[in-house]
N, C-alpha and C positions, 0 to 999 in steps of 0.2 A: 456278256461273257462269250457266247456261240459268236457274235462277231468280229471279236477281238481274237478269237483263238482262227476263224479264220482266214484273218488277216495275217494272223503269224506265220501262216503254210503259203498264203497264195502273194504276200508282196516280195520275200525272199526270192523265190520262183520267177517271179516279173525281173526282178534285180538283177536274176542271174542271166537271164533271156538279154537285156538290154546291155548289160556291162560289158559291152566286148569291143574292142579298137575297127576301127574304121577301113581296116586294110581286105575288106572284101568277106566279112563275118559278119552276123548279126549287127545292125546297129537300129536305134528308135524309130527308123520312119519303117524301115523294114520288119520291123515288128508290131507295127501296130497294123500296119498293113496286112499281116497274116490273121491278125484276129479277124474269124469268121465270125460274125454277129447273126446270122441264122441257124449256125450250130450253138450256138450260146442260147439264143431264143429258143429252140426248138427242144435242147437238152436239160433247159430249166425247166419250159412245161412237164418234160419226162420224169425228170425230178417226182415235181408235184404230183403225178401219179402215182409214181414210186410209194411215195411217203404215204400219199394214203390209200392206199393199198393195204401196205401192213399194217398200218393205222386199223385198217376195217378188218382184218383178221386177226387181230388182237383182242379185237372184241370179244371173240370165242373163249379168253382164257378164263371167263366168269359167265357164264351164259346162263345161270339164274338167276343173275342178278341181272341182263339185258332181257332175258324174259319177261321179268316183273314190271322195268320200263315199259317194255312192249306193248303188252297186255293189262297193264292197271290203268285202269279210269279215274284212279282217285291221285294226289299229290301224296310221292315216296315223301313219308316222312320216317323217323326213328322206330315210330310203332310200328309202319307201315313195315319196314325191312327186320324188325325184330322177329317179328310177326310169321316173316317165310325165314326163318332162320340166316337172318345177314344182318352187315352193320354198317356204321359208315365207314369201318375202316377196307371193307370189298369196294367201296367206292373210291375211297384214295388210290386202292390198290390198283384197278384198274386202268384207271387215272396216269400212276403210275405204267401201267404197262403198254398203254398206248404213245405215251411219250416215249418211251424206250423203242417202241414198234416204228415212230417214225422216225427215227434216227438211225434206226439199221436201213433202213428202207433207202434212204439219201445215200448211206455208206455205200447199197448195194447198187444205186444209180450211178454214183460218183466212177467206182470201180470200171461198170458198163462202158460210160462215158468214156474213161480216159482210155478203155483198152481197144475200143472201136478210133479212137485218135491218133493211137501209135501203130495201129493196124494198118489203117486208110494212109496214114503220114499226113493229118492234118495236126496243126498246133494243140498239144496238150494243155497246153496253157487256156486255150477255150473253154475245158471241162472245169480249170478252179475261177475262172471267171461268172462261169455260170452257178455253181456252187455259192460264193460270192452273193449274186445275187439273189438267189434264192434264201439263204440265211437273212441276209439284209430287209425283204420282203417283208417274209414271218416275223422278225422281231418286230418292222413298222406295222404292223398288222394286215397288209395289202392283201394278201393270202387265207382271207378268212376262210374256212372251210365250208359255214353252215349255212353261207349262200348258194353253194353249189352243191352240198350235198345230198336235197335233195332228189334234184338231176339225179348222179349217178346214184341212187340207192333204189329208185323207181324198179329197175327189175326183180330186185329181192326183195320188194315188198312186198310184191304178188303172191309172196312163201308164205305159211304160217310158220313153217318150220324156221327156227332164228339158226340153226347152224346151214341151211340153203340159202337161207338169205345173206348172212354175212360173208360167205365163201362166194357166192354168186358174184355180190359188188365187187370182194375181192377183186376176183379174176375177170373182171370186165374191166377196172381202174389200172390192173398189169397189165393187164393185154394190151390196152391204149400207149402205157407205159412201154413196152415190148416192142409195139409196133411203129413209136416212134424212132428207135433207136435202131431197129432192123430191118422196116419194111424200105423197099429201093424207090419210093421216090420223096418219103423226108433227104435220104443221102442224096440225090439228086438237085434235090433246093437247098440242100447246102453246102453242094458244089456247084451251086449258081448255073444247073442246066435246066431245061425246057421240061416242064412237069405233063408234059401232053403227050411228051413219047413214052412207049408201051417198053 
């Protein structure tokens, strides 16, 4: 369904880019030509830190029930969460709230994306391609998260504290996110100049 909806926003868009008469406006060779494929690249990884970013500060919206995780030795079962006053429905819930978390997260990349697009005057149409792909990903499953999550969770786990920990990965997985989108030599490579000049 996330791929099909879209496809609904981002082939219109292409259609309307490509539809135009040959008398010195848009036409296909000159539009495909515009797509940058290292802003595409670069803006889908942004993406995915995006997402889980919020992803991982979402986590805070139940934080005795990620404590219990944290620190229980034994396997959550039913007793087990009855037990600290919780059920399985904190788990759907959360569940739910982290899929909610990364969907804003994408909304708040996408936004980023296209406004540094129409800023700079490169093709918008790059930010719903990357979008695009990025959807397309996740649903194939390429994007697992919990091969890499260790990786970035390595600094807040040094915490015992789980609201330093969670906020910590947070704002290192933004920052990465942040910093691909504003630091001047991602925009540099992807306006195809020399990444060695200062």
């Amino acid at each position: 369904m996330a791929t099909v909806w879209a496809k609904a926003i981002l082939i219109p868009a292409l259609h309307k880019c490509v539809d135009v008469s040959g008398n010195g406006n848009m036409t296909v060779n000159n539009f495909i030509s515009r797509l940058n494929w290292r802003q595409i690249l670069l803006h889908s990884i942004a993406f995915w830190f995006f997402i889980h970013a919020f992803e991982t500060f979402s986590y805070l919206t139940d934080r005795k029930l990620i404590e219990l995780f944290r620190h229980s030795n034994q396997n959550i079962t039913r007793t087990v969460l009855e037990e600290n006053g919780l059920s399985a429905s904190n788990i759907s819930d959360l569940l739910f709230n982290v899929t909610i978390a990364g969907f804003i997260g994408l909304a708040v990349a996408v936004i980023i994306s296209l406004a540094i697009s129409i800023k700079l005057h490169w093709l918008w149409v790059n930010s719903l391609v990357a979008l695009l792909i990025m959807i397309i990903t996740f649903n194939l499953g390429f994007l697992n998260w919990n091969y890499l999550r260790e990786v970035f969770w390595i600094p807040g786990q040094m915490f015992s504290n789980t609201t330093i920990d969670f906020l910590l990965n947070g704002f290192i997985l933004l920052t990465i996110g942040l910093l691909i989108f504003f630091w001047r030599l991602p925009k540099r490579f992807i306006e195809n100049n020399k990444l060695v000049k200062a």
